[in-house]
C-alpha positions in Angstrom: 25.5 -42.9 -50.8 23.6 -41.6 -48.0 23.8 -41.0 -44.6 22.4 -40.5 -41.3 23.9 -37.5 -39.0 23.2 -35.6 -35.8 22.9 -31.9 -35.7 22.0 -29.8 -33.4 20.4 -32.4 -31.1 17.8 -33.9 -34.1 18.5 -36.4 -36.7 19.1 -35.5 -40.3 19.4 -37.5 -43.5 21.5 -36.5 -47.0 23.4 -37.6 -49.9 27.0 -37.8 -50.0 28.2 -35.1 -52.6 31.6 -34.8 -51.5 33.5 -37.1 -49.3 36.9 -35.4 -48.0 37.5 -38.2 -45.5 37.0 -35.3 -42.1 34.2 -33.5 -43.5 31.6 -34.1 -45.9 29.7 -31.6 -48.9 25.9 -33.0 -48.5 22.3 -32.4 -50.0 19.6 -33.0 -48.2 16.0 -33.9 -49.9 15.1 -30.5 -50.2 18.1 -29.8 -52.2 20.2 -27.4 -49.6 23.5 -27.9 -49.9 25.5 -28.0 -46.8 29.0 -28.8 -45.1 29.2 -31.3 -41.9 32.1 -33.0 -40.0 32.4 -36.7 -40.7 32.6 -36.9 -37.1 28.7 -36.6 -37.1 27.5 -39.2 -39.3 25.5 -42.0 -37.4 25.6 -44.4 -40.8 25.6 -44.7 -44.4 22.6 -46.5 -46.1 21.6 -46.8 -49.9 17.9 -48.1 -49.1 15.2 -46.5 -49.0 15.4 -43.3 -50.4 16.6 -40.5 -48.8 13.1 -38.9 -48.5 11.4 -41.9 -47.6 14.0 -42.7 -45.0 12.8 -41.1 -42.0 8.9 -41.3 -42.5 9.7 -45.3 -42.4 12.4 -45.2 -39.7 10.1 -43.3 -36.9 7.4 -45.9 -37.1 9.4 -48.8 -36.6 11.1 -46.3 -32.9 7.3 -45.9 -32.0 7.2 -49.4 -31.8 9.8 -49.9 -29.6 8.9 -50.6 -25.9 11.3 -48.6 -23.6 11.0 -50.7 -21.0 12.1 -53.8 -22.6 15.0 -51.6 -24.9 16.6 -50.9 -21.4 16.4 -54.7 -20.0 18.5 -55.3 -23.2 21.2 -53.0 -22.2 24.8 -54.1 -21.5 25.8 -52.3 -18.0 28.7 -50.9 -19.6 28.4 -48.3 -22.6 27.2 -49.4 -26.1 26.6 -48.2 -29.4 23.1 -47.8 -31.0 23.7 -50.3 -33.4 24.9 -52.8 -30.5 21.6 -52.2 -28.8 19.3 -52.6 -32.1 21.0 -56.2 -32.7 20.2 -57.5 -29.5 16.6 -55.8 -29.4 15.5 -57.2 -32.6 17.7 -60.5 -32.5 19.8 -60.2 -35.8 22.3 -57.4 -37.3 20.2 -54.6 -37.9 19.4 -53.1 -41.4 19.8 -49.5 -41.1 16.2 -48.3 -40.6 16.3 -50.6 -37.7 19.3 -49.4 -36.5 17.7 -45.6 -36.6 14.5 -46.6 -35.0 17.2 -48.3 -31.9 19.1 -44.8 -32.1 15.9 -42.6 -32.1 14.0 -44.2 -29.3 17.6 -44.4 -27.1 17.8 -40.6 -27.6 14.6 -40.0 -26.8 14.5 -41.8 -23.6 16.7 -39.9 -21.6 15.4 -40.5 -18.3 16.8 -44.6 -19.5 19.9 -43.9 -21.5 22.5 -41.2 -20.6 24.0 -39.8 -23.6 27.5 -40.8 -23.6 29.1 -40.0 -27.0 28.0 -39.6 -30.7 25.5 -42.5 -30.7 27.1 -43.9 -27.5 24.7 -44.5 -24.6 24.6 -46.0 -21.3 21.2 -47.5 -19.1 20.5 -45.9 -16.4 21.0 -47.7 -13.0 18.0 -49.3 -11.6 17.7 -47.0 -8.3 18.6 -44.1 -10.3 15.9 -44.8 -13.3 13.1 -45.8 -10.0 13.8 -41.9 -8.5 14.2 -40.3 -12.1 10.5 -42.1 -13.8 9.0 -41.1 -9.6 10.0 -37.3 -10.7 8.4 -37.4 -13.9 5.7 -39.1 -12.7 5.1 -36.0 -10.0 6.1 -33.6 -12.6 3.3 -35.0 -15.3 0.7 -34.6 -12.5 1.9 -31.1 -11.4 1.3 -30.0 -15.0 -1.9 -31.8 -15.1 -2.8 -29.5 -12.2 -1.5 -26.3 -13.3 -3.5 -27.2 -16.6 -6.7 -27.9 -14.3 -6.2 -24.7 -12.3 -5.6 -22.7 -15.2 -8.5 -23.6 -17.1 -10.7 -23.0 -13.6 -9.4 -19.4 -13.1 -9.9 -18.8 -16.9 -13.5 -19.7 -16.1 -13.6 -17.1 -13.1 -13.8 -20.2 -10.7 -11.6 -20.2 -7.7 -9.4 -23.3 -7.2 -10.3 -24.6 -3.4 -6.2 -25.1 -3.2 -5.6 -21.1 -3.9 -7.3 -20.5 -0.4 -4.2 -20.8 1.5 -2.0 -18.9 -1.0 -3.6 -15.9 -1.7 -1.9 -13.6 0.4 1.1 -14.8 -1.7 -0.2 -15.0 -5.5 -1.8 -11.0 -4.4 1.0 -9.3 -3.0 4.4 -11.7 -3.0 4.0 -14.6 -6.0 6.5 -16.7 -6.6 7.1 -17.7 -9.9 8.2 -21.1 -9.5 5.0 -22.4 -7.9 2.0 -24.3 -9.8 -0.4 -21.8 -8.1 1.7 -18.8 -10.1 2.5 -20.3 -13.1 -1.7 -21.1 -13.7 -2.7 -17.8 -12.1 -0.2 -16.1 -15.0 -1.5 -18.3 -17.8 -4.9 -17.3 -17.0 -4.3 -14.1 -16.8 -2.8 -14.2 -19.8 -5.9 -16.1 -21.3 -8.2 -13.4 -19.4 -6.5 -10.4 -20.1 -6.3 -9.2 -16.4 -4.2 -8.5 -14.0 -4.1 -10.5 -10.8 -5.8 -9.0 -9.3 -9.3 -8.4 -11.2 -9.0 -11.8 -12.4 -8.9 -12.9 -8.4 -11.5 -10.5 -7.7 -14.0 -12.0 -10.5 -13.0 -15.6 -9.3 -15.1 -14.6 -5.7 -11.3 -14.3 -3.9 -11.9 -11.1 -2.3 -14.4 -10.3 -0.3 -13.9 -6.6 -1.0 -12.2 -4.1 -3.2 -11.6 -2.2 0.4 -10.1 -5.7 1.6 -7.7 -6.4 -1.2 -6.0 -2.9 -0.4 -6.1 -3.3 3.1 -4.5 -7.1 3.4 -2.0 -5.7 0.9 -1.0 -3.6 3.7 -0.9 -5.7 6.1 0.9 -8.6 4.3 3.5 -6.3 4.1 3.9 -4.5 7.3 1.6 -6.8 9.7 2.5 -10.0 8.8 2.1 -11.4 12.3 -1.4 -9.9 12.9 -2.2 -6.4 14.7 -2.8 -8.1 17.9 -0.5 -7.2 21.2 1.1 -9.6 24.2 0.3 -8.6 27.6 1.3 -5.1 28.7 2.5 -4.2 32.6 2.6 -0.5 33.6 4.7 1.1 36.3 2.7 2.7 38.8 2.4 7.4 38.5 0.4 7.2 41.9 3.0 9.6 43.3 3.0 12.2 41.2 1.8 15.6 42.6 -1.8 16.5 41.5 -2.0 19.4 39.7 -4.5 22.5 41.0 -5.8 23.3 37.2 -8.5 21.3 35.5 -7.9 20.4 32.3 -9.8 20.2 29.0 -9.3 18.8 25.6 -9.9 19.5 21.9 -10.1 17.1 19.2 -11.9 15.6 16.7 -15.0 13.2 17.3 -13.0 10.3 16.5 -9.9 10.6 18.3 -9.5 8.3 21.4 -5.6 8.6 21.7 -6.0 12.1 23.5 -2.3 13.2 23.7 -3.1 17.0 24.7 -5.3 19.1 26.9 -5.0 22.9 28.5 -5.7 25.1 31.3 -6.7 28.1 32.1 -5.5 30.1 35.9 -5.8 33.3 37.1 -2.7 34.2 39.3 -2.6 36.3 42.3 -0.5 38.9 40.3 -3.3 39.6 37.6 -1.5 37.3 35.3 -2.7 34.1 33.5 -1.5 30.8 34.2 -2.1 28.9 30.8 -1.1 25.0 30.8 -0.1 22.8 28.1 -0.5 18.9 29.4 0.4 16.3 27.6 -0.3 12.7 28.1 2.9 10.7 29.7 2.7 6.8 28.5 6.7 6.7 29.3 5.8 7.1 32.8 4.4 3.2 32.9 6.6 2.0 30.2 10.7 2.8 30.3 13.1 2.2 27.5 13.2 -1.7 26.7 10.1 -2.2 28.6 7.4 -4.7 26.7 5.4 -1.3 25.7 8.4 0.2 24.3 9.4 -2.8 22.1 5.7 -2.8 20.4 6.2 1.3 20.4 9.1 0.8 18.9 8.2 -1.9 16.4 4.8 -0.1 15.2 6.7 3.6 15.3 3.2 5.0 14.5 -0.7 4.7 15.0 -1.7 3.9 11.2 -4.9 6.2 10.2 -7.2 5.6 7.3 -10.9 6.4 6.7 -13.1 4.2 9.3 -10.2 2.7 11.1 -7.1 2.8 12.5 -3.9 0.9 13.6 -2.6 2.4 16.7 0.9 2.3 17.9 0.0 1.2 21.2 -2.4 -1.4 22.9 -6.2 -0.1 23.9 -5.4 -1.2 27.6 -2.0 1.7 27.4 -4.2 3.8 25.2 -7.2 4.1 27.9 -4.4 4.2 31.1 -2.8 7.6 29.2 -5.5 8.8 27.5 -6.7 12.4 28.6 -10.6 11.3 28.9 -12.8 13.4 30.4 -13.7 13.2 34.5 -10.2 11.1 35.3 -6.9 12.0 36.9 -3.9 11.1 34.3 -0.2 11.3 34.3 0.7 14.4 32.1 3.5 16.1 31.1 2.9 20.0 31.9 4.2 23.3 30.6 2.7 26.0 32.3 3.3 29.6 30.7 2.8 32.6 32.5 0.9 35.3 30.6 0.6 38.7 31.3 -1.6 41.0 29.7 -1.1 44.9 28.8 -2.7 48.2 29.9 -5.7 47.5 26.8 -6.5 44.2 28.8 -5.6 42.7 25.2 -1.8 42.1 24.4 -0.7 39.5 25.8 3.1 38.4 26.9 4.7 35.3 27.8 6.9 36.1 31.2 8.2 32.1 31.6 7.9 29.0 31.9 8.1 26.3 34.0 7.5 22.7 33.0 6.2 19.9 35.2 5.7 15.9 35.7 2.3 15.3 37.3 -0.9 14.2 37.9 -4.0 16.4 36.2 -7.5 15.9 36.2 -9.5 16.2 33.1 -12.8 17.7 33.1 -13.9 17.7 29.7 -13.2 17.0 26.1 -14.1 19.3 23.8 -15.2 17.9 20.2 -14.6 19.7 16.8 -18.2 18.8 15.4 -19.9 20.7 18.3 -17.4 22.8 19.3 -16.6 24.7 16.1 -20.6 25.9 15.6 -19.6 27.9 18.5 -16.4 28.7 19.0 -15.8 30.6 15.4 -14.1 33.7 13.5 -17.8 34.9 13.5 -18.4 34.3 17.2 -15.3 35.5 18.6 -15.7 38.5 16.3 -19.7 39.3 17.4 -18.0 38.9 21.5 -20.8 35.5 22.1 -19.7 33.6 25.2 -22.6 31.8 26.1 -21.1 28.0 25.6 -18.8 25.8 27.9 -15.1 27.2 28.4 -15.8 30.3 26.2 -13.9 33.0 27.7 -11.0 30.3 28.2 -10.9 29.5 24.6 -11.3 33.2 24.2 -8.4 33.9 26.0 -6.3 31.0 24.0 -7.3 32.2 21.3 -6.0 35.4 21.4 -2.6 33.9 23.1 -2.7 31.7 19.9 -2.6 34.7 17.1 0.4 36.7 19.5 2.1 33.7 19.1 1.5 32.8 15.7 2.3 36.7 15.0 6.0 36.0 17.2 6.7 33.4 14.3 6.8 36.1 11.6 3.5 34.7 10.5 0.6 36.3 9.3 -3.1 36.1 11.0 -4.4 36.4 7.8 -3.6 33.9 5.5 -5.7 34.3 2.2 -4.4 31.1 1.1 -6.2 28.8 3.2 -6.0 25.0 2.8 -8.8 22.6 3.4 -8.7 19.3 5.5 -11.3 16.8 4.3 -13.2 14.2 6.9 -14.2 10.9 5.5 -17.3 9.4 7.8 -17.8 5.3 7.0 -21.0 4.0 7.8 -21.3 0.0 8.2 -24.1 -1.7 6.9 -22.2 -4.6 7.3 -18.6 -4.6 9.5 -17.1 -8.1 10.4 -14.2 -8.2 11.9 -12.1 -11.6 12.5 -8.7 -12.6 12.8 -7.7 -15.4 10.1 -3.9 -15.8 10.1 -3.9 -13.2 13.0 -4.4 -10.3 10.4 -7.1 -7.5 10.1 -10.1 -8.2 7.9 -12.9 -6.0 7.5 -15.6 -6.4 5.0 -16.6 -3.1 3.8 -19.0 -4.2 0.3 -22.1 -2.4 1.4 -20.1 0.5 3.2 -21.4 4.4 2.6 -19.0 6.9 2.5 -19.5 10.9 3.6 -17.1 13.3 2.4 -17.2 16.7 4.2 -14.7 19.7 4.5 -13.3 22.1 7.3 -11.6 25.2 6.1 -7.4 24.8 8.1 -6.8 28.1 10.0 -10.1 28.3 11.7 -9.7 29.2 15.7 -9.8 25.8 17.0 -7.2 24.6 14.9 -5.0 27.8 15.5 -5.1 27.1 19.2 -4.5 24.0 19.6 -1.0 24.8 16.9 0.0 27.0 18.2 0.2 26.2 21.7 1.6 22.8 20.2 4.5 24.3 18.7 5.1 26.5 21.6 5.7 22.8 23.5 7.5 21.4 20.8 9.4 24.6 20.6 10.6 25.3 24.2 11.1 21.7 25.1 13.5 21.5 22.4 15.5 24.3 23.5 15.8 23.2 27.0 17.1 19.5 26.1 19.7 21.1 23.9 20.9 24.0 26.9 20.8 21.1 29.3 23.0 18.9 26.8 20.5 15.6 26.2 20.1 14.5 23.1 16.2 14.8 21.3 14.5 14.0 18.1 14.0 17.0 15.8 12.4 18.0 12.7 14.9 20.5 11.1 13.6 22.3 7.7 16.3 24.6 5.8 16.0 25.6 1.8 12.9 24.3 1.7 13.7 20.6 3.0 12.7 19.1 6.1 14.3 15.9 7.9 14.7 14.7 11.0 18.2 15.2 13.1 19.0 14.7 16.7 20.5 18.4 16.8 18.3 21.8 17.3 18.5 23.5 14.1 15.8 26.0 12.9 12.6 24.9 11.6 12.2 27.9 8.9 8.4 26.9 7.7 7.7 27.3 11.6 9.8 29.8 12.1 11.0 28.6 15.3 14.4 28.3 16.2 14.0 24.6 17.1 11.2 22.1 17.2 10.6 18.4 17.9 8.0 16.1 17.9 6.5 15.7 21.5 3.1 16.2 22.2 1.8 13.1 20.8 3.7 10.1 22.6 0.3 8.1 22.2 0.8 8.3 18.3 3.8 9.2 17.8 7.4 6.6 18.4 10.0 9.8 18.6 7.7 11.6 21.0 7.6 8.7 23.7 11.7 9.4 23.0 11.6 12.8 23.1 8.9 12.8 26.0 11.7 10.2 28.1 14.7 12.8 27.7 12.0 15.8 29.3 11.2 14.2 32.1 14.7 12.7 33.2 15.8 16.4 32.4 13.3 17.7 34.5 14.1 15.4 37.0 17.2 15.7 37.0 18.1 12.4 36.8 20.6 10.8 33.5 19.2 10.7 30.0 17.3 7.7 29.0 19.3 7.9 25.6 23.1 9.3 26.1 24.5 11.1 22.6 25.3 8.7 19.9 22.8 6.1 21.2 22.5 3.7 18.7 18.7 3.6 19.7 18.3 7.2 19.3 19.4 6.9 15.6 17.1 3.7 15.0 14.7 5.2 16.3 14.9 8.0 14.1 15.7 6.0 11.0 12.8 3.7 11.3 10.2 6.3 12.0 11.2 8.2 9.3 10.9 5.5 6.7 7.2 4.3 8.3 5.9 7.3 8.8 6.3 7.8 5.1 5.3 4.4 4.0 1.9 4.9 6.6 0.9 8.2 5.2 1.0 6.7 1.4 -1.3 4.0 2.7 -3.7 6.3 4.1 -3.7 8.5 1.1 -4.3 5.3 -0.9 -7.2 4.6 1.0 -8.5 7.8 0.9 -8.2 7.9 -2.8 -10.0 4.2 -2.6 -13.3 6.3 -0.2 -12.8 8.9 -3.0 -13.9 6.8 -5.5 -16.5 5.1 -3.8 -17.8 8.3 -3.3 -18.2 8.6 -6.8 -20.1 5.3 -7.4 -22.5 6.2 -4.5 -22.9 9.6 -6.9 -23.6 7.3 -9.9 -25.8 5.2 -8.3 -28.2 8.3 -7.1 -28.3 9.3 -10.4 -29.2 6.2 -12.1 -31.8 5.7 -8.9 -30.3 1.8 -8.8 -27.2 0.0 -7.8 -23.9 0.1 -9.7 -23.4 -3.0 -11.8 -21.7 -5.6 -9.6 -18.0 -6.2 -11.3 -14.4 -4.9 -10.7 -14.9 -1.5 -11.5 -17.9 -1.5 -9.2 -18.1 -2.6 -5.5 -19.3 -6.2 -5.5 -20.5 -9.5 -3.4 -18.1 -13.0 -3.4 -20.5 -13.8 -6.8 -19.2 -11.7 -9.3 -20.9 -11.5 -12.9 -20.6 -12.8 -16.2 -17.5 -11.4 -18.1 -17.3 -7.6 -19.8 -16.6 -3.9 -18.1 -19.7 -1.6 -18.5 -19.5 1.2 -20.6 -20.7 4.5 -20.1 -23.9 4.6 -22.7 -22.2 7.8 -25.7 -24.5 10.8 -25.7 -26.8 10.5 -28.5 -25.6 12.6 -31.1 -26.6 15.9 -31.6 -28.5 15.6 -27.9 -28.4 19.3 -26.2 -29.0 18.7 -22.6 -26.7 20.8 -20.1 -25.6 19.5 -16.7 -25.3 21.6 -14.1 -22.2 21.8 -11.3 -23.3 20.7 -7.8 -21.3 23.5 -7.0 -22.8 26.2 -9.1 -21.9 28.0 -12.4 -22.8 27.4 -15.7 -21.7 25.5 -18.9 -20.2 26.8 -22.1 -22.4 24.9 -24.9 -20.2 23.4 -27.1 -17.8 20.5 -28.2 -18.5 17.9 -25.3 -21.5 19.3 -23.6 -23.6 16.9 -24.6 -24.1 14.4 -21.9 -26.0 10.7 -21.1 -28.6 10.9 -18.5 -26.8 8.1 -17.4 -23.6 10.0 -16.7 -22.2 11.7 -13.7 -20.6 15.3 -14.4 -18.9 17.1 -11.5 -17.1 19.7 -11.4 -12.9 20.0 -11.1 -10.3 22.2 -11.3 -7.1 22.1 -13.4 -3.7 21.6 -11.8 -1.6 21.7 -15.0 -1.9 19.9 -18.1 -4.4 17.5 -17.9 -4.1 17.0 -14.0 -7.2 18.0 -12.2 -8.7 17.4 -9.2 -12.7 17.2 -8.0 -14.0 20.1 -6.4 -15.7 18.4 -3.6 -13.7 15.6 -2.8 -9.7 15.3 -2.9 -9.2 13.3 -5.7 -6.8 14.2 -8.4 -6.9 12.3 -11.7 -5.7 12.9 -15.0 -8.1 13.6 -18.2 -6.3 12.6 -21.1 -9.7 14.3 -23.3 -8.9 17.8 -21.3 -8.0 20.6 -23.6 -4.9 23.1 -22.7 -6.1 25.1 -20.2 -4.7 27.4 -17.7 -3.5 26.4 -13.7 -7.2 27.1 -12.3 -9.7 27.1 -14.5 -12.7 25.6 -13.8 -14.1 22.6 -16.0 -16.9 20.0 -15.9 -15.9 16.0 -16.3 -18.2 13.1 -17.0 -17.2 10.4 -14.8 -16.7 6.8 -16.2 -15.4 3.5 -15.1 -14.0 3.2 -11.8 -11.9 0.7 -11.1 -11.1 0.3 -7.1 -8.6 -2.5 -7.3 -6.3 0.3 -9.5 -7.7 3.1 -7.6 -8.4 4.8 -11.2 -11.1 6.6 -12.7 -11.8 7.3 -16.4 -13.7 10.9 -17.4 -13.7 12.6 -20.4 -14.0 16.7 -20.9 -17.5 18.1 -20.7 -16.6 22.0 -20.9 -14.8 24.8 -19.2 -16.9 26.9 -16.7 -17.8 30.4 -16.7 -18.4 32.0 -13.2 -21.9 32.6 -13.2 -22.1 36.2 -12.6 -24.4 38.4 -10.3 
């Protein structure tokens, strides 16, 4: 005897080797032996044999029409073989019985499962809804299929236009759009976001970092609602005219100075610093956007700023205008050698100041200079007030218990972006900038030199003293506290020891800065004498805090990245001077909306046994050996080792590792052949060249 029995949700057939009335020893066709529960068996059958049994049973269920099966249903529950003798009109045999029993458990959007061969139709509203879902889920699949075998062919599906931010930077999985993206990636061996890229998705490597950005943290767009300012008209106007240093770029001026001579003998020197809080208290509609942006965001060629361009240009400290300022004027007094010089006081002011110039680093530092100070040349624009700052700057960098000399000196790199093509628009209300034919310039300034000293120093002598009088007047401020070596942010006056100041807070950047507009409100209702705009425990205060502490950080990883991104196009601009052509348009290049044909480029392997050398753009000379060889083709620069095989460029601040670097020592100099670049991962590939021997004289 044989028999027919369900396990694990498929139908099996066997032979009856043992019957023990509650379970049964079988053997299938196959000859495996096996114990089931009689519990299971669907029906016994002699005919056909047990290996022909199913192969003729499955047939005959492909045969039967669904639709008509379910007409034939009772409305109350039935058994297959109930439903197989009213379908085919006589008792059925038991390979009719199986084909019933087969196509009923395979239908179960028609018949709900009810028992061990026990089934039940489904209602006629509830099968119209169910079939309407598998209709919609048959034709979702059909399009995931379609988009998936379009983004395998690197062609952009027009209904991914509208989700892109999303599949980029925040996919979710249970979408269509997600679920073809991964299978083509999948398919394509990319990520994401080089397979996007080669579908045309992007119009730029620069933009894919950038909207990643802003998807995150400027969802709504960087525009700004309508700003009103309270009137400063009645401020005092100071006597001093002011003037400004800063970079070429900067147009959030939040600090200028003044130079007096008093009646005494003695030199008036004035700190000013631009006072935005005067036109926008706490809870204002300037404050809110402050306080939501907490920072200007800065990255090569652009910026984010904290506050609107209409606040920006009625603070600013621009040249020939009268602006609100918050003043420290410090009396200095100078000694019998008409050289040291001593701070007497203090005294701290709300008013008006007029600007006469701003000063710019690119032509100010030819000529205001270690060499020129030293050679006594005064024969530019505010030179013997700079002078004079200047030497007020190194008394009070020497009151810090820091040294004039400092042989470690870091460097500060300036990335210049020029715009061969710069279109700006506003689609979603977000920031997009094409950058694709964009050329970078990467130049250095040694930290330390006189203008940077100056304006430091005099900085943290504002930061410094304005601190201390909040805390002896009891209002609560905003500092930056650093003790063991670790610096945070607390609202009370602890020492800063890097500074080596006794307090300091942030204050003399309320244009760019969220705790200085704070900071800035509790100096001038101190000096005023008026209540604090934030009591102790303000919960504001501590938001405030919070808030800027976490985007600060989050802002200056962005604009690292996107330094890191310039550093690399940097590189390619290298490459392409060298091969005297443009780079190959693909993902590890910079490229147009039409990208090319599958496959990365290679860097073309030295010939073997070629001997050419390559010199360092910086100087110094090759060892000949193991790696030396290199392509015509190939960019070598030079680099210097961090540790391991960490090293970054000598020109440019890029640090990378070299897997192909050899142990060396923290230092040593070594030449690297540059490779593929890929600007979506912000990564470059180089292999070891050779160390570098000082050439000597």
């Amino acid at each position: 005897m044989n028999i027919l029995y369900e396990e694990d949700g498929s139908f099996k057939v066997g032979s009856i080797m043992t019957d023990n009335t509650t379970s049964l020893q079988i053997e299938s066709s196959s000859g495996k032996r096996s114990k089931i529960k009689a519990t299971n068996v669907m029906l016994r059958f002699n005919q056909p044999a047990l290996d022909e049994f199913m192969v003729q049973a499955e047939p005959i269920a492909d045969g039967i029409e669904v639709d008509f099966l379910w007409e034939c249903c009772p409305p109350d529950e039935f058994g297959f073989e109930q439903i197989a003798a009213e379908y085919f009109g006589h008792p059925p045999n038991p390979l009719e019985a199986t084909a019933a029993l087969i196509r009923l458990h395979g239908a179960p959007i028609y018949f709900h499962k009810k028992g061990k061969g026990r089934y039940r139709a489904a209602p006629p509203d509830v099968l119209k809804a169910a079939l309407a879902g598998a209709e919609r889920k048959r034709q979702q699949m059909a399009l995931q299929a379609r988009y998936t075998e379009q983004l395998s062919r690197f062609e952009l599906p027009g209904e991914f236009t509208e989700h892109l931010g999303h599949l980029l930077y925040k996919p979710d999985r249970n979408t269509i759009e997600t679920k073809a993206l991964e299978a083509a990636c999948a398919a394509t061996h990319l990520s994401s976001a080089h397979l996007l890229y080669r579908c045309g998705a992007l119009p730029s490597t620069h933009d894919y970092h950038l909207q990643k950005f802003m998807f995150e943290h400027f969802p709504k767009g960087v525009g700004f609602p309508p700003v009103e300012l309270n009137s400063w008209d009645e401020l005092p106007l100071a006597s001093a005219n002011a003037f400004s240093i800063d970079d070429a770029a900067t147009t959030e001026i939040d600090d200028a100075f003044s130079v007096e001579k008093l009646d005494n003998g003695n030199w008036r020197i004035g700190v000013h610093i631009a006072a935005p809080t005067l036109g926008m208290p706490r809870d204002s509609v300037g404050d809110k956007i402050a306080a939501t942006r907490l920072s200007t965001v800065y990255m090569p060629g652009q910026k984010i700023t904290m506050l609107p361009d209409s606040v920006v240009q009625a603070f600013t400290l621009c040249a020939e205008r009268i602006s609100p300022a918050l003043s420290m004027y410090n009396e200095v007094g100078l000694g019998d050698d008409g050289a040291t010089m001593e701070i007497l006081g203090h005294e701290s002011r709300v008013e008006r100041i007029h600007i006469a110039a701003n000063l710019r680093h690119d032509t100010l530092e030819p000529l205001f200079n270690e060499e020129t100070l030293a050679a006594g040349k005064l024969d530019y624009p505010y030179a013997s007030e700079l002078t004079l700052l200047w030497n007020l700057a190194q008394k009070l960098e020497a009151a810090r218990g820091k040294p004039s000399d400092n042989a470690t000196q870091q460097v500060d790199y300036n990335f210049h972006i020029e715009s061969e093509e710069l279109m700006v628009g506003h689609p979603n209300e977000s920031l997009r900038e094409f950058h694709v034919n964009d050329r970078v310039s990467i130049t250095n300034r040694r930290r330390g030199s006189p203008i940077d000293k100056v304006v430091s120093e005099l900085m943290i002598l504002v930061n410094s003293e304005w601190g201390k009088h909040l805390a002896e007047h009891g209002f609560t401020g905003i500092y930056r506290t650093q003790q063991n070596g670790k610096v945070k942010m607390s609202t009370v006056a602890a020492p800063h020891q890097g500074l080596g100041v006794a307090q300091y807070m942030w204050s003399s950047s309320p244009l760019r800065r969220y705790v200085d507009m704070v900071n800035q409100r509790q100096i001038i209702a101190m000096l005023r004498g008026g209540e604090p705009a934030y009591e102790k425990n303000d919960t504001a205060l501590y938001a405030a805090m919070r808030d800027f502490d976490t985007m600060y950080t989050i802002y200056n990883d962005f604009q690292k990245d996107m330094e890191r991104y310039w550093c690399l196009r940097w590189l390619q601009q290298e490459q392409a001077k060298l091969a005297d052509s443009t780079p190959l348009l693909n993902p590890f290049t910079e490229c147009s909306p039409n990208p090319p044909p599958v496959g990365n480029p290679r860097p073309i392997p030295p010939p073997e046994g070629e001997g050419s050398i390559a010199l360092s753009p910086s100087g110094g000379k090759m060892d000949r050996g193991l790696g030396a060889n290199a392509s015509l083709r190939e960019l070598v620069v030079p680099a210097i080792v961090l540790r391991d095989n960490l090293v970054k460029l000598t020109d440019i601040p890029l640090i990378f590792k070299v897997p192909s670097l050899p142990e060396l020592p923290a230092n040593t100099r070594v030449q690297l052949a540059i490779g593929e670049i890929d600007l979506l991962d912000l990564d470059v590939r180089a292999r070891f060249v050779a160390k570098v021997e000082e050439a000597t004289v």
